[in-house]
N, C-alpha and C positions, 0 to 999 in steps of 0.2 A: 421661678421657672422650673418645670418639669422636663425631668431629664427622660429620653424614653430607648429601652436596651431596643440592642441590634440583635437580633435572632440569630443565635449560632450559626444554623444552619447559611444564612445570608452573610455570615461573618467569614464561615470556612471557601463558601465558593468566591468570595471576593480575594481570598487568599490565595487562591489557586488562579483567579486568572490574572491576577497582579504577578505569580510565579510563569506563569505561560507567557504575559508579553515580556518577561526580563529574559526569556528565553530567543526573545526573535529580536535581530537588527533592523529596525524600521529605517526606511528610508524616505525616498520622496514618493509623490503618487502613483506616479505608473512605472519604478523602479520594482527589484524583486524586492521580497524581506526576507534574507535566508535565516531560517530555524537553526541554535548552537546547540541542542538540547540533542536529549537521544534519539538516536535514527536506527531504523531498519530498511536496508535495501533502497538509500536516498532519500526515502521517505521521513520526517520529523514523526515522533510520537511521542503521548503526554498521556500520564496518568488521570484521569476525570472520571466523576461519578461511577464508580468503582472496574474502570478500564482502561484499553489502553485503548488512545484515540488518535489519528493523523491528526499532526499539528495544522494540517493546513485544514482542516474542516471547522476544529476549531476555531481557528480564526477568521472563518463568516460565521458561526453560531454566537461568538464572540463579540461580534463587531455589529450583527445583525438581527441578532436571536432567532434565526431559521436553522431549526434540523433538519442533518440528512435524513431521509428514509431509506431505509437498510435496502431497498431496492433501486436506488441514483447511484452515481459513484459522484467523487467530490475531483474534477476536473482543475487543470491548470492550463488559463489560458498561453503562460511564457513556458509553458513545457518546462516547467527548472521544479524536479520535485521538492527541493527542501525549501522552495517558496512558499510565505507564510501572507501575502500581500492577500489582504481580502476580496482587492479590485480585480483578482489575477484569477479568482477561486470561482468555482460555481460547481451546485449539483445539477445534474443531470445522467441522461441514462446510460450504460455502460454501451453500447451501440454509436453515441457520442463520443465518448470518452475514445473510444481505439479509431474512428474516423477523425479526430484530431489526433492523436499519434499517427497516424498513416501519414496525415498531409504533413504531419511535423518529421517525419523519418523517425521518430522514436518506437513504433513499434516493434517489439520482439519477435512477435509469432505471427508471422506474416505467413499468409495459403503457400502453402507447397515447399515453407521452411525444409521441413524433414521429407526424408524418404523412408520405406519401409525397412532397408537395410540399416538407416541410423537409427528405427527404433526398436531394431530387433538387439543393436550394439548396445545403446539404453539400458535395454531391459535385461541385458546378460554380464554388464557392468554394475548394475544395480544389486543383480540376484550376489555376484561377487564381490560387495563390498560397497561402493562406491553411494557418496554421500546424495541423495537430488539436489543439494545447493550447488552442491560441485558439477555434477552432467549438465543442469541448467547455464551455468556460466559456458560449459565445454562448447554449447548448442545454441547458443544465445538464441534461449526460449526462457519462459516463467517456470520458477518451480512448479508452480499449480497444473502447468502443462507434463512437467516428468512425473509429478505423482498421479497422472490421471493415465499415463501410458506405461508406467509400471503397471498400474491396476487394471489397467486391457481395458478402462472408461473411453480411452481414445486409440486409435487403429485397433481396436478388437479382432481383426484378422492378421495383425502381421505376428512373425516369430517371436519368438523370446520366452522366458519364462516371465509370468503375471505373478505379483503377488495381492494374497488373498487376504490378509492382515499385514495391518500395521506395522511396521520394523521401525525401529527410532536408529540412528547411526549417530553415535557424536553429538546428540542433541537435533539431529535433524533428519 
């Protein structure tokens, strides 16, 4: 009998996603699978193919072999983000994605959150120190939202000072 090798390459990935499900509490079918692995912002994340990837995308690319396209976002239908249940996941388009946060109340940055006064305070908190992890929590809005209103990308008309580059605080 002829023995025949496994291709490193098919060795290493089978290693990683044997690493990724000893990461997740499986449960029953239509239960969550919360992710124990590392997280950022509730979200699980996993090192793969040279990045870091949401644990839950991976586990329909895993379970399905469908990738995301960098232009869907990877959706949760039980709104619970460190859900890893692949029956729970699905891509589609980011227009999706905050129309089930809306009807879920999960939404952060819902129309008419801020006023021009909070983002003049923002942006004059920011210029004096203050981390956007931290104003984000303050405003419960998205980071992605305070660094686009520091950068005058969003309310372009209101006060405050803009900044023109990059500042790093703290790592953030």
């Amino acid at each position: 009998m002829t023995r025949t090798m496994i291709s490193p390459d098919i060795a290493d990935t089978a290693a990683k996603v044997t690493e990724f499900w000893s990461l997740v509490t499986i449960g029953g079918a239509d239960e969550c699978w919360p992710w124990t692995g590392y997280a950022e912002e509730g979200y699980g994340r996993f090192f793969f193919e040279g990045s870091m990837r949401g644990a839950h995308e991976l586990a329909v690319t895993f379970t399905t072999g469908e990738r995301r396209d960098a232009k869907l976002d990877s959706c949760h239908s039980c709104n619970n983000p460190p859900c890893c249940n692949p029956a729970h996941v699905r891509f589609d388009t980011r227009q999706s994605n905050v129309q089930d946060m809306i009807t879920a109340g999960t939404h952060r940055a819902g129309p008419g959150k801020l006023t021009a006064e909070n983002v003049e305070v923002i942006r004059l908190r920011r210029a004096s120190g203050a981390r956007q992890v931290d104003l984000a929590v303050d405003y419960d809005v998205t980071n992605g939202l305070i660094s686009q209103i520091v950068r005058g990308i969003r309310w372009p008309k209101a006060l405050g000072p803009i900044e023109t580059e990059r500042q790093y605080r703290n790592g953030k």
